[in-house]
C-alpha positions as CSV (number, residue, x, y, z in Angstrom):
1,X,259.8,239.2,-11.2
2,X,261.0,239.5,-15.0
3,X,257.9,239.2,-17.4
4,X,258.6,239.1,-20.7
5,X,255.8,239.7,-24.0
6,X,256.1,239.7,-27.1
7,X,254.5,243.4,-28.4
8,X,252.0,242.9,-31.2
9,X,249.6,246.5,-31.1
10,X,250.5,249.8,-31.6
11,X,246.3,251.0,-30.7
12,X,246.2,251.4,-26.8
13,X,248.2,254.1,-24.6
14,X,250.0,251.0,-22.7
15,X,251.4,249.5,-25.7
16,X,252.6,253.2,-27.2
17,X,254.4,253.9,-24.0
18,X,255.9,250.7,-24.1
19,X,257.1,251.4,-27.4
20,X,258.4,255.1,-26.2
21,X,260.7,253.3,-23.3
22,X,262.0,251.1,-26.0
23,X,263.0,253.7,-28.4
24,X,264.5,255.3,-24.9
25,X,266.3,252.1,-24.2
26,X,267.8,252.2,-28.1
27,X,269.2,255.8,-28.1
28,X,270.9,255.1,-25.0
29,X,272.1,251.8,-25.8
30,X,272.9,252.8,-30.2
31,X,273.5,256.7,-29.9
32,X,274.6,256.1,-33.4
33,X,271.5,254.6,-35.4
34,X,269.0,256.5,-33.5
35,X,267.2,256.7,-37.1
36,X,266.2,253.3,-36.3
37,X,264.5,253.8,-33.3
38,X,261.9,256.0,-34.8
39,X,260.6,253.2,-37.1
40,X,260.3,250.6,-34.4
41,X,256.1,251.6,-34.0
42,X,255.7,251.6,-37.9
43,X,257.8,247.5,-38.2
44,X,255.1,246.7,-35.2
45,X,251.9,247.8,-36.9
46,X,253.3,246.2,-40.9
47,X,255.8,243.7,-39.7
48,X,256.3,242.5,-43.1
49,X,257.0,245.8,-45.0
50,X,260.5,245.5,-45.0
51,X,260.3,242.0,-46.6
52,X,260.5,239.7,-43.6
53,X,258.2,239.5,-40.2
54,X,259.9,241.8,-37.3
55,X,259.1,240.9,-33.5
56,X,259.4,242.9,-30.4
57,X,260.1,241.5,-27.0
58,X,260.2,243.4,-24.2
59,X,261.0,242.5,-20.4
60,X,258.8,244.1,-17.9
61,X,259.7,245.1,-14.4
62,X,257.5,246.4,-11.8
63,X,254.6,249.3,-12.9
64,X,255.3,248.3,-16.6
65,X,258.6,249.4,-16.9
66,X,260.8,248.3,-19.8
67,X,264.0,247.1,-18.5
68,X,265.0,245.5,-22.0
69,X,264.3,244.6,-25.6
70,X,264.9,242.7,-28.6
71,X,263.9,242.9,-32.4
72,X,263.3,240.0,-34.1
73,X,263.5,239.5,-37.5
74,X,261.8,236.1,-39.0
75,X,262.5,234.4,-42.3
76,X,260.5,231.2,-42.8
77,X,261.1,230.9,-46.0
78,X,264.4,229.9,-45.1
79,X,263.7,228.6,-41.4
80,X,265.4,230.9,-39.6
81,X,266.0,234.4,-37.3
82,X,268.1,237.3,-37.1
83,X,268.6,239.0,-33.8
84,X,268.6,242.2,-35.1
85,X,269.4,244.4,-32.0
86,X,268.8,243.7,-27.9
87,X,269.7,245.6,-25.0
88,X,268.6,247.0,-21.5
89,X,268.1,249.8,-19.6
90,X,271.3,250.9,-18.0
91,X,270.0,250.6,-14.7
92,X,269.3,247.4,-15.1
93,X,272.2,245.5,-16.4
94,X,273.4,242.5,-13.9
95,X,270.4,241.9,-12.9
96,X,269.9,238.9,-15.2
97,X,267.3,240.7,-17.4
98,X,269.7,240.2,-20.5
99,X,269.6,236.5,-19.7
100,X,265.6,236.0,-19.0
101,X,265.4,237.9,-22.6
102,X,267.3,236.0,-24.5
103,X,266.0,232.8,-23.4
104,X,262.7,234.4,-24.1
105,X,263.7,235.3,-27.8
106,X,265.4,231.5,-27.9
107,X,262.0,230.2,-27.0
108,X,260.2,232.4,-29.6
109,X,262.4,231.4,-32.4
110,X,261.7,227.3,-31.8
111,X,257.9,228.5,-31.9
112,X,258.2,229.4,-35.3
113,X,260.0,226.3,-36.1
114,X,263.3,228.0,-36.9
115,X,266.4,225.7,-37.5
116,X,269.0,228.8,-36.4
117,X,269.2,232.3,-34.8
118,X,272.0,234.2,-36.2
119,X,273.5,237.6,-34.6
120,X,276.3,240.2,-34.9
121,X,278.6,241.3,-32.3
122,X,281.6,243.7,-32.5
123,X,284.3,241.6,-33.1
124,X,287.1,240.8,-30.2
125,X,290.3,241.0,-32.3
126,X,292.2,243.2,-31.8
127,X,293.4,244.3,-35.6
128,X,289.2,245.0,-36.3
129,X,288.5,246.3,-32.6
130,X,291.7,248.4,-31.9
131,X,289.7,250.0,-28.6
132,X,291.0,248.5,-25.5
133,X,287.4,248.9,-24.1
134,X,285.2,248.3,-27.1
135,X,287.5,244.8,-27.3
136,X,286.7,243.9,-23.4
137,X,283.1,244.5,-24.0
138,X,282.9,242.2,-27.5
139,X,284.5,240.0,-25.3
140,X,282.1,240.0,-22.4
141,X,279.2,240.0,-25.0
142,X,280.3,237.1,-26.6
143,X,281.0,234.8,-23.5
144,X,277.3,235.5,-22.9
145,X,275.9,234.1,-25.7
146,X,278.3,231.3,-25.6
147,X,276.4,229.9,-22.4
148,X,273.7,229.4,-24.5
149,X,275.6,227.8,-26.7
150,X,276.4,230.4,-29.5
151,X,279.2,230.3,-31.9
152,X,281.0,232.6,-33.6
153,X,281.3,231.1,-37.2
154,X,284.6,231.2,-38.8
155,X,283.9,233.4,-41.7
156,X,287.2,236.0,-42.4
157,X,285.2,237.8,-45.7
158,X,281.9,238.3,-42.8
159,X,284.5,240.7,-40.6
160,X,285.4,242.8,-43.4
161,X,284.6,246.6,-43.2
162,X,281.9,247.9,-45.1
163,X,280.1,250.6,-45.2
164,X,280.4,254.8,-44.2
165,X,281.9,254.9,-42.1
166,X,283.2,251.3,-41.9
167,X,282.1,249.4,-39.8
168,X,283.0,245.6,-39.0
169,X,281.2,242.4,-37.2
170,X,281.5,238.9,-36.4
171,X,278.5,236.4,-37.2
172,X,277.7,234.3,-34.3
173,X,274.8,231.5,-34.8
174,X,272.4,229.8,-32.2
175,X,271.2,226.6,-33.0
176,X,268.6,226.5,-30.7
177,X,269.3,223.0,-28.8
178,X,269.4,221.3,-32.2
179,X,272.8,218.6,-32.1
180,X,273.3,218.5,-36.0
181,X,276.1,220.2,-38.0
182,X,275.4,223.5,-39.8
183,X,275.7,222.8,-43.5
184,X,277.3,225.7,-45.9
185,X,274.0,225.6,-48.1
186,X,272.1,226.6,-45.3
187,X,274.3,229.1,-43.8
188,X,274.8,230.5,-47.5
189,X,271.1,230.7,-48.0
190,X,270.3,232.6,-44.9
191,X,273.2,234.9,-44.9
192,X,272.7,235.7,-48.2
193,X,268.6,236.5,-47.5
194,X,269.9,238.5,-44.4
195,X,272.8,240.9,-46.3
196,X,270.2,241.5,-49.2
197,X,267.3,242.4,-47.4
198,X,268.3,243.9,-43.5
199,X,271.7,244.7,-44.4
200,X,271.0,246.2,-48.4
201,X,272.3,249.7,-47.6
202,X,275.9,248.9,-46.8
203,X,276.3,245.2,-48.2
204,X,277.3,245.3,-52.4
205,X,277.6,242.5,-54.7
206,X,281.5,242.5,-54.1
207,X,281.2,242.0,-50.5
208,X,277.8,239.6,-50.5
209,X,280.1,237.3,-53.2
210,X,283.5,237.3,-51.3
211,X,281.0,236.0,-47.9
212,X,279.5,233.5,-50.3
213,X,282.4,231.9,-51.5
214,X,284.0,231.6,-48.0
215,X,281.5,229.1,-47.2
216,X,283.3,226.4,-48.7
217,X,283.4,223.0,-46.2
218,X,280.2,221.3,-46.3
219,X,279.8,221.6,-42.4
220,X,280.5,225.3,-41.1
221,X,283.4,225.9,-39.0
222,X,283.5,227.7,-35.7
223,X,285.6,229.1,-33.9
224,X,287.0,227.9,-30.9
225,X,284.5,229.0,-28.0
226,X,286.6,231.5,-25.2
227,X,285.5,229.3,-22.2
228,X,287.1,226.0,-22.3
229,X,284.2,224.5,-20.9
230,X,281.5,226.0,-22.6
231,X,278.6,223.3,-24.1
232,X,278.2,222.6,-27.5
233,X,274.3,223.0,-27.1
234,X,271.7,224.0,-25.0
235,X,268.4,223.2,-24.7
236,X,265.8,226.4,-25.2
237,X,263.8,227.0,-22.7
238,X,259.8,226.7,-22.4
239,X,259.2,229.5,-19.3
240,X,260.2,232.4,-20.1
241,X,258.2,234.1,-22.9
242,X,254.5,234.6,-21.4
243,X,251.4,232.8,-23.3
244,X,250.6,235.3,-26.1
245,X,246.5,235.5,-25.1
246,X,244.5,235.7,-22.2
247,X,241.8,234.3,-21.0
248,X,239.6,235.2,-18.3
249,X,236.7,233.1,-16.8
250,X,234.5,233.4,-13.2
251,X,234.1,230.6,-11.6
252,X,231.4,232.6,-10.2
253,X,229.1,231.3,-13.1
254,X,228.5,228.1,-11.7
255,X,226.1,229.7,-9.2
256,X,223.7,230.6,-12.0
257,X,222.2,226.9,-13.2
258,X,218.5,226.9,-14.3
259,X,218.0,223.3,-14.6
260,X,214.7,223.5,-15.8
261,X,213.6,221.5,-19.0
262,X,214.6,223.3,-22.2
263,X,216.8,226.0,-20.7
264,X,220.6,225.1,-22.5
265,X,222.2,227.5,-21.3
266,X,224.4,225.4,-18.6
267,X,227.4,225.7,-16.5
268,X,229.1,222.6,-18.3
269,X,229.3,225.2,-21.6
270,X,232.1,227.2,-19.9
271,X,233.7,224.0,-18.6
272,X,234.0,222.6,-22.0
273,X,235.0,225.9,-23.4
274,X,238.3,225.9,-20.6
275,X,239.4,222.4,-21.4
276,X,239.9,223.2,-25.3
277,X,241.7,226.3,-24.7
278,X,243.9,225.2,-21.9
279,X,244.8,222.2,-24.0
280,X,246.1,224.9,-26.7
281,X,249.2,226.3,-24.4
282,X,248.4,229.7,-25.7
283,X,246.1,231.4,-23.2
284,X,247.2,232.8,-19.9
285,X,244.9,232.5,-17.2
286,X,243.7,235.6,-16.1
287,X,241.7,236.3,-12.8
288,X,238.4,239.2,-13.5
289,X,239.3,241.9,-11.6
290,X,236.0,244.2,-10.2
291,X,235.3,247.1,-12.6
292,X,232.5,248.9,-10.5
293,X,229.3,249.5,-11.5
294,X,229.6,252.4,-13.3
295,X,230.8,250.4,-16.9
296,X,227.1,248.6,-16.9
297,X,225.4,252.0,-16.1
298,X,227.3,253.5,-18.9
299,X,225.5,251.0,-21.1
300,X,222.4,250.0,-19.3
301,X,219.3,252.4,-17.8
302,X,219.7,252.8,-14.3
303,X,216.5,251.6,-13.5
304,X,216.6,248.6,-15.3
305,X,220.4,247.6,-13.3
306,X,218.4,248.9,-9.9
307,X,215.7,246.5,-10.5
308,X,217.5,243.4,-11.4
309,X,219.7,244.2,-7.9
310,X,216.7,244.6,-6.1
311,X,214.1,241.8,-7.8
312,X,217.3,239.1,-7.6
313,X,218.3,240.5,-3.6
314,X,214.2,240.3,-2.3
315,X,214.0,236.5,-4.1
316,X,215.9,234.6,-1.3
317,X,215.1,231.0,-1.8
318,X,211.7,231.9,-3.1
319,X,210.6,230.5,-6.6
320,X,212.3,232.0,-9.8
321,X,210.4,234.4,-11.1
322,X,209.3,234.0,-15.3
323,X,207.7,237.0,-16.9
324,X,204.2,236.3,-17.8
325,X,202.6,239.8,-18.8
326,X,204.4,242.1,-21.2
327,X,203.4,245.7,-20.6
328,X,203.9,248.4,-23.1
329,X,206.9,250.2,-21.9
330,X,205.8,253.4,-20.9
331,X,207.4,255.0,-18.4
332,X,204.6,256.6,-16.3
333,X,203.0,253.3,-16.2
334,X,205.8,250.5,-15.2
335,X,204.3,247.9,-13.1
336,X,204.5,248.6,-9.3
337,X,204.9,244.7,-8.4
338,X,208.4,243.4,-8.7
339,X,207.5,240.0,-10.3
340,X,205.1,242.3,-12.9
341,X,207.7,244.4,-13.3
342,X,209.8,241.2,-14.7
343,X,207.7,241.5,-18.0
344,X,208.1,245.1,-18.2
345,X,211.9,244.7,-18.4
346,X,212.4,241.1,-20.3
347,X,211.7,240.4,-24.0
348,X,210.7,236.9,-23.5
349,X,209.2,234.1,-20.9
350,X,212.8,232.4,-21.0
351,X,215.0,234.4,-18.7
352,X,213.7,234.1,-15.4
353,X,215.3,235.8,-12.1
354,X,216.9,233.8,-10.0
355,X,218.8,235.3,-6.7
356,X,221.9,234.3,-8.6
357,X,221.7,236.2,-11.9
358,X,222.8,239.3,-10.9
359,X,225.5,238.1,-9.3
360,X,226.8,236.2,-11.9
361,X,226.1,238.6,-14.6
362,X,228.2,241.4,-12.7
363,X,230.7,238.9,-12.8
364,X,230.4,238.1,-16.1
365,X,230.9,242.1,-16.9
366,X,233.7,242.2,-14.9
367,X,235.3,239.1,-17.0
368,X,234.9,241.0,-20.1
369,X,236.3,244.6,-18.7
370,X,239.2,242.5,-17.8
371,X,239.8,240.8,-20.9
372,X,239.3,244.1,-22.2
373,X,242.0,245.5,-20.0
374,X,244.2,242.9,-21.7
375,X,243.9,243.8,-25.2
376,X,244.8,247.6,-24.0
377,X,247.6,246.2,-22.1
378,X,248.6,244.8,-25.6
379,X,247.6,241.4,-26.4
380,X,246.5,240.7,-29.5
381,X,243.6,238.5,-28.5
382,X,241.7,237.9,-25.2
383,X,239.1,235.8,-24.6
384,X,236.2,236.9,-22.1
385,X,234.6,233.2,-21.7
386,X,231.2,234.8,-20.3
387,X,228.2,233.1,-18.7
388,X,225.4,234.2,-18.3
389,X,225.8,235.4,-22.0
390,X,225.1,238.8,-22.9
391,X,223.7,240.3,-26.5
392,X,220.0,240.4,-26.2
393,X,220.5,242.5,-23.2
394,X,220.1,246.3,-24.3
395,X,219.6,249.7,-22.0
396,X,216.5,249.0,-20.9
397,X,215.5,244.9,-21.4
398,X,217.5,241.7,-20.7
399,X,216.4,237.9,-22.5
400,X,217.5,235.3,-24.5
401,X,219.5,234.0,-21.2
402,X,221.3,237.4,-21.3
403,X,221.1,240.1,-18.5
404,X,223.6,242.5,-18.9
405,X,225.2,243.1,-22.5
406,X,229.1,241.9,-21.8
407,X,230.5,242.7,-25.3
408,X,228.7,246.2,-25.3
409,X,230.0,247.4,-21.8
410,X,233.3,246.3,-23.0
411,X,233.1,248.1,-26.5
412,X,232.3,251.0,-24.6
413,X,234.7,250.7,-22.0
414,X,237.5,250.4,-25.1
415,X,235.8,253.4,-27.1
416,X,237.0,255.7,-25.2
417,X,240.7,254.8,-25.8
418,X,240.1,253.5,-29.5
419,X,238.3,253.1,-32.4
420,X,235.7,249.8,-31.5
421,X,234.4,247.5,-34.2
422,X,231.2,244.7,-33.1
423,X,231.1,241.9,-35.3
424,X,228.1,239.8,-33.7
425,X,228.6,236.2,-35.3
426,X,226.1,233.9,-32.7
427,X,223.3,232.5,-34.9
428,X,220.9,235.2,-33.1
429,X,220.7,238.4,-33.6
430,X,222.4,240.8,-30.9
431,X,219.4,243.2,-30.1
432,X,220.8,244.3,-27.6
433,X,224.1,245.3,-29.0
434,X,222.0,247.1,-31.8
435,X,219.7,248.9,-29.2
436,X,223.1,250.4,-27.3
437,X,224.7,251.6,-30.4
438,X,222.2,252.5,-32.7
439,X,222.2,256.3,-32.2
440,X,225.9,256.0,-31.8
441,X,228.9,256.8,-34.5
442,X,231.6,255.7,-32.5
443,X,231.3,251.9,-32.5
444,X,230.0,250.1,-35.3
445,X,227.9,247.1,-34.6
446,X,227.9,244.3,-37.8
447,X,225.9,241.0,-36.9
448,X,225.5,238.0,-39.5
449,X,222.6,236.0,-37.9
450,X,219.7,233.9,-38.8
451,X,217.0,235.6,-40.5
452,X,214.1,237.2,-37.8
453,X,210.7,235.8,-40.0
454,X,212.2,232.5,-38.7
455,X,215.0,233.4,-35.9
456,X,214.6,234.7,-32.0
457,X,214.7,237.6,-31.1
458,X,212.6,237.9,-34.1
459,X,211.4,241.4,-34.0
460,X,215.3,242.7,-34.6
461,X,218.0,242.5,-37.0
462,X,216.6,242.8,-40.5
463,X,218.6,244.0,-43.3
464,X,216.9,247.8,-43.2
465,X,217.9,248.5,-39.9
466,X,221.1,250.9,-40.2
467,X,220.7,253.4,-37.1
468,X,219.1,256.2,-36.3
469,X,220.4,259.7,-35.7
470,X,224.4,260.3,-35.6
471,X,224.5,256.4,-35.5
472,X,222.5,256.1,-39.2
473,X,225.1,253.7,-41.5
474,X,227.0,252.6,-38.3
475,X,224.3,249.3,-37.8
476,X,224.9,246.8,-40.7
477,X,223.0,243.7,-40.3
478,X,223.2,240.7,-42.3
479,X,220.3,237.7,-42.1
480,X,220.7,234.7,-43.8
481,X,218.3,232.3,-44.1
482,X,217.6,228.8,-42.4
483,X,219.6,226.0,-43.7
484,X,222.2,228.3,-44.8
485,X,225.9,226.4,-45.8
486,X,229.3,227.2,-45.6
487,X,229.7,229.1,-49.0
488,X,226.7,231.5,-48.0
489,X,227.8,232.3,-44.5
490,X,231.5,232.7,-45.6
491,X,230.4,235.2,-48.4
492,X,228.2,237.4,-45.3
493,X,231.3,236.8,-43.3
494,X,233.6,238.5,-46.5
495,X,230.8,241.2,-46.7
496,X,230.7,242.1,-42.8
497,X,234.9,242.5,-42.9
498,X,234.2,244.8,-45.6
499,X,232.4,247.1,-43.6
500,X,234.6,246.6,-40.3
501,X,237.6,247.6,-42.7
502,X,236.3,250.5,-43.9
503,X,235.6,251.6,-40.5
504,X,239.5,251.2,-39.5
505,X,238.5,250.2,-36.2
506,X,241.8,249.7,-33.9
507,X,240.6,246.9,-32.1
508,X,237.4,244.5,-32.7
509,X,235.3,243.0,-30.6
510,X,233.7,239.3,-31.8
511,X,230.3,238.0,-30.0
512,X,231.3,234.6,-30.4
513,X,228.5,232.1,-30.8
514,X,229.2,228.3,-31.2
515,X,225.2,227.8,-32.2
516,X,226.0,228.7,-35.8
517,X,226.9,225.1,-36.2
518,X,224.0,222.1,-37.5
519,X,222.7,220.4,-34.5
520,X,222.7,223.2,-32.2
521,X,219.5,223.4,-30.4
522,X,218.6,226.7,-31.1
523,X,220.0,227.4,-34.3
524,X,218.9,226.3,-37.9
525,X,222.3,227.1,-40.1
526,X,223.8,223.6,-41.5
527,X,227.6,224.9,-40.9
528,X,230.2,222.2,-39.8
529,X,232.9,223.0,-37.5
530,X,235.4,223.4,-39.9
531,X,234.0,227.1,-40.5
532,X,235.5,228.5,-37.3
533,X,238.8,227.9,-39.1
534,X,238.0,229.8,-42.2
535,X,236.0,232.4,-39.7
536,X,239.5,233.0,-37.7
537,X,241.4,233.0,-40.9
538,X,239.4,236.1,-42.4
539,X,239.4,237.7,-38.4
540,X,243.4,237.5,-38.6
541,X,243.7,239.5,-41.8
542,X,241.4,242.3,-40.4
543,X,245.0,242.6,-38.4
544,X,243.6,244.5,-35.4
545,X,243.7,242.8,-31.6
546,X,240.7,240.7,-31.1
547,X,238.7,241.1,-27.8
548,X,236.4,237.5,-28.3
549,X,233.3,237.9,-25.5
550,X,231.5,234.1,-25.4
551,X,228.2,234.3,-26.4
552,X,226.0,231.0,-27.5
553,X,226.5,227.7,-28.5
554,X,224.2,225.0,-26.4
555,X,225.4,221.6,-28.5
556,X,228.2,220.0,-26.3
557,X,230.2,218.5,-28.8
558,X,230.0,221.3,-31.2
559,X,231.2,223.7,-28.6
560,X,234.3,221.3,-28.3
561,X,234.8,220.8,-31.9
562,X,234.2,224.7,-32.8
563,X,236.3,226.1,-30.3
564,X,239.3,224.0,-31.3
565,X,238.8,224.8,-34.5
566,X,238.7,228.4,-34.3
567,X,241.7,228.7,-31.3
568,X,244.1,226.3,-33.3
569,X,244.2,229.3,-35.3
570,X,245.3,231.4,-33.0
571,X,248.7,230.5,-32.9
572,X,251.0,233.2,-30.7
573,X,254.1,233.1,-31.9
574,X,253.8,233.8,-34.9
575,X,255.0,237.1,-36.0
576,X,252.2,238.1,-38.7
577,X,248.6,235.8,-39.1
C-alpha cells in the first residue's frame, strides 16, 4: 500500500531519516544539482525563507521507506504552484508510485485553493534535446502528465537556453480539473513570480522580458497533446494525500461513568469532542496502541500505580470508594486499609475508585503515548482526546477526576527524543504537571489558570512557584483572576509563548481545557468561544508540532463551540500557519 504525507518537522529521528532517503532519492535522480539536496531540511523547518512556502511530499512503502518525493513550492499571492522537482527511488519506478504522488501533490495544490500547477520538463524536440535517449525519456515524462491533463504551453522564448552551462525546458501547466481558458495575465503574472524568485540565478531581465512578451493572445495556447485521445481535464483526486493530523480516542472510556450528582466529568464529553473533529476532514483516525507500563512508572511512584491496580481489581461490584480521611503523607505511616489508603493518595473527596478507573486511565495513557508516537512520526499536530483527564495527577496523588497525568507521561516519553514544552491552558491549575517537573530542567511546564485563593486545586499554582533544584525557573505559572475577559487571558496567553520561545522547545505539548469558557461549571473566566481561535492563532506561530492531550471542559455546548473554534484553525494543507 502507497501512503503518502506531506513532511512538516524536522525535530524527531523519523522525520530526519525521512528527510536523509529523500536527499538519497535526489542525488540519484539530479546527480547534477546535488547542492540542492542539502537544503531540503533547512526549506522544511523556514518554508518561507526563500520568499514563497515549499512542501514536501513523500510516498511511503512498507517500514517507512521513501519510495518518492515532490517539492512544492506555493505562491498564494498569485493562486498558484510550482512543481519544483519529483522523482522515485529507482527501484521503484512502474510500480505506480509516480502516479499515487502526483495525484497526491494535485490534491494538495486544490487545498490551498490554487487556480494552476505549473512544471518543467526537458523538452522533446529534437533541435533543444539532440540525445536520442534524453528525447525518449522527455517524451515518456510528458505523456505522463498529460493523463492528468497537463499541457505543454506554447511559449518558444520559455525553451530558450539560459544559464552555465545552458540549459533548456518546456513549461507544462496543470489546471487542476478547472474547465476555463488560461488567460495571458495570469500565466504572465505567475511565470514572471516563478523566474524572479525560484529561477533568479540563471533567469536576466533579457530573458524574463522576451518570455513576457510571448504571452501575447488573451487565452494561452498549447500545444497539441502527443496522445490523440488524451482529455482536456481531469478531475483531482480527494484519496490520496493522508489527513494531515491524527487523532486518537479509546472507546475504552465509556466504561468509566460516575453518574453521581455533581460529577461532570462524562462520557458524552469525548463523544461531542469526535463529532467536531471528524466533521473537520483533517484528522486521521488513529487506534491507541499499548505502551506498557513502564511510561506511567517513569512518571508516577510505584506505589501509588500498585495501589490504584490493586484498590480498583479488589472493588468488584462493591461500592465506589470516596476518600474521607486525609492522612499526612508520611511514608512510615500510610494507612494499612485499602479504602483509608484512598485519602492517603487523593487530593480531594471527588475522585472516587471505581473498578473501571484504572482501566480506563491506562487507556487513556496509552492514547496519549500514541498520539505522541504521531508527532515523532512527523505530524504537525495530534490530538490525544483523553478521558479520564489527567493534570491533577502527580507522582504520588491523583484528583480532580484525573488518575494518571496523560500529558506528563507523554512529555516524558517525547523528552527523551526532543526538547518538550507544557503549556497547561484548562481553567485549573495542573498540580500535577508541576509536581512531575518541578525539580526537572528538561521540560518546562507554563500553566495560565484561575487564580488558587478562589480556584481548585487551590493549594497549587501561584505566581511564586518556579521549581526547585535543577528545575528552579523551568515552572512559570500564571493565575488570573475570576471574571477574567478575553484581553487579559490573551495578554497571559502572549506572556506564556514568551517563555515557551525562549525555551526553543521542538515540540509542545498543550493540556487543553474547554472550561476556560463562561458557563462552564467549574470554571469562573467570562471567555467566549471565539478565544480558541486567537489561542490556535498564537499556538501556530510558536511553529513547533503540537501534541494537544484533552483535559477539561464540562459545559456541552461550549465543548462543541470551543473545539470548532480552535480545530477550524488547524487547517493541513496549508504549507506555513
Amino acid at each position: 500500500m502507497i501512503k503518502i504525507r506531506l513532511v512538516q518537522d524536522t525535530s524527531s529521528l523519523l522525520s530526519r531519516d525521512r528527510i536523509e532517503q529523500v536527499q538519497g532519492i535526489f542525488r540519484e535522480a539530479f546527480p547534477g544539482m546535488v547542492h540542492h539536496a542539502e537544503r531540503i531540511s533547512a526549506l522544511i523547518r523556514n518554508p518561507m525563507q526563500s520568499g514563497h512556502c515549499t512542501a514536501l511530499l513523500l510516498a511511503e512503502g512498507a517500514l517507512s521507506r521513501v519510495d518518492a518525493f515532490a517539492l512544492v513550492l506555493h505562491f498564494p499571492e498569485i493562486e498558484c504552484c510550482f512543481l519544483d522537482f519529483i522523482a522515485a527511488r529507482a527501484g521503484a519506478r512502474g510500480s505506480g508510485v509516480g502516479g499515487a504522488l502526483y495525484e497526491a501533490v494535485r490534491e494538495f495544490c486544490q487545498g490551498l485553493a490554487a487556480r494552476g500547477l505549473y512544471m518543467e520538463v526537458v523538452p522533446d524536440l529534437e533541435e533543444l534535446t539532440p540525445d536520442p535517449g534524453e528525447r525518449e525519456e522527455a517524451t515518456k515524462r510528458i505523456r505522463f502528465y498529460e493523463q492528468f491533463g497537463v499541457r505543454v504551453i506554447d511559449n518558444s522564448a520559455y525553451s530558450k537556453p539560459i544559464g552555465d552551462p545552458p540549459t533548456t525546458a518546456l513549461l507544462l501547466f496543470d489546471g487542476l480539473g478547472r474547465t476555463s481558458e488560461l488567460g495571458r495575465e495570469e500565466a504572465r503574472a505567475a511565470v514572471h513570480r516563478f523566474l524572479t524568485t525560484r529561477f533568479a540565478p540563471v533567469a536576466d531581465v533579457h530573458y524574463i522580458r522576451e518570455v513576457m512578451d510571448a504571452f501575447r493572445e488573451d487565452s494561452v495556447p498549447f500545444r497539441p497533446p502527443l496522445r490523440s485521445r488524451t482529455r482536456e481535464t481531469r478531475p483531482v483526486a480527494s484519496h490520496r494525500l493522508a489527513r494531515p493530523h491524527a487523532s486518537v480516542y479509546s472507546p475504552k472510556h465509556e466504561l468509566h461513568h460516575v453518574k453521581e450528582r455533581g460529577y461532570f466529568e462524562r462520557p458524552v464529553r469525548v463523544e461531542t469532542i469526535r463529532q467536531i473533529i471528524d466533521a473537520t476532514a483533517l484528522f486521521t483516525p488513529v487506534k491507541p496502541r499499548p505502551h506498557g507500563e513502564k511510561w506511567v512508572l517513569a512518571v508516577h511512584h510505584e506505589s501509588f500505580v500498585h495501589y490504584l491496580e490493586t484498590a480498583c481489581t479488589k472493588l468488584g461490584k462493591t461500592r465506589p470508594v470516596y476518600p474521607d480521611t486525609f492522612p499526612i503523607r508520611r511514608p512510615e505511616r500510610r494507612p494499612r486499609e485499602l479504602p483509608v489508603q484512598a485519602g492517603y493518595y487523593c487530593i480531594d473527596t471527588g475522585t472516587p475508585l471505581y473498578p473501571s478507573a484504572y482501566t480506563t486511565a491506562r487507556a487513556a495513557v496509552d492514547t496519549a503515548l500514541t498520539a505522541a508516537d504521531e508527532i515523532l512520526a512527523g505530524r504537525r499536530l495530534a490530538y490525544a482526546v483523553c478521558r479520564p483527564p489527567g493534570h491533577h495527577a502527580g507522582k504520588l496523588f491523583h484528583g480532580g477526576f484525573c488518575y494518571f497525568n496523560n500529558a506528563a507521561i507523554a512529555a516524558h516519553f517525547l523528552s527523551s527524543e526532543a526538547k518538550v514544552a507544557i503549556l497547561d491552558i484548562d481553567y485549573h491549575h495542573g498540580n500535577g504537571t508541576q509536581d512531575i517537573f518541578y525539580e526537572r530542567n528538561d521540560v518546562l511546564t507554563v500553566s495560565i489558570h484561575g487564580h488558587p485563593d478562589y480556584s481548585y486545586p487551590y493549594f497549587s499554582g501561584y505566581r511564586d512557584e518556579t521549581g526547585q533544584g535543577r528545575g528552579l525557573g523551568f515552572n512559570c505559572n500564571l493565575p488570573l483572576p475570576p471574571r477574567t475577559e478575553e484581553q487579559r487571558y490573551l495578554q497571559a496567553l502572549d506572556r506564556a509563548i514568551g517563555v515557551i520561545t525562549a525555551f526553543n522547545a521542538d515540540i509542545l505539548v498543550v493540556s487543553l481545557g474547554f472550561d476556560i469558557l463562561k458557563g462552564d461549571p467549574t470554571g469562573t473566566f467570562l471567555l467566549n468561544p471565539p478565544v480558541f481561535q486567537a489561542i490556535r492563532r498564537r499556538l501556530n506561530e510558536i511553529n513547533r508540532p503540537l501534541l494537544v492531550v484533552q483535559e477539561g471542559g464540562y459545559n456541552i455546548r461550549n465543548i462543541r463551540r470551543a473545539a470548532t473554534a480552535f480545530f477550524e484553525q488547524s487547517d493541513g494543507n496549508r504549507v506555513s500557519d
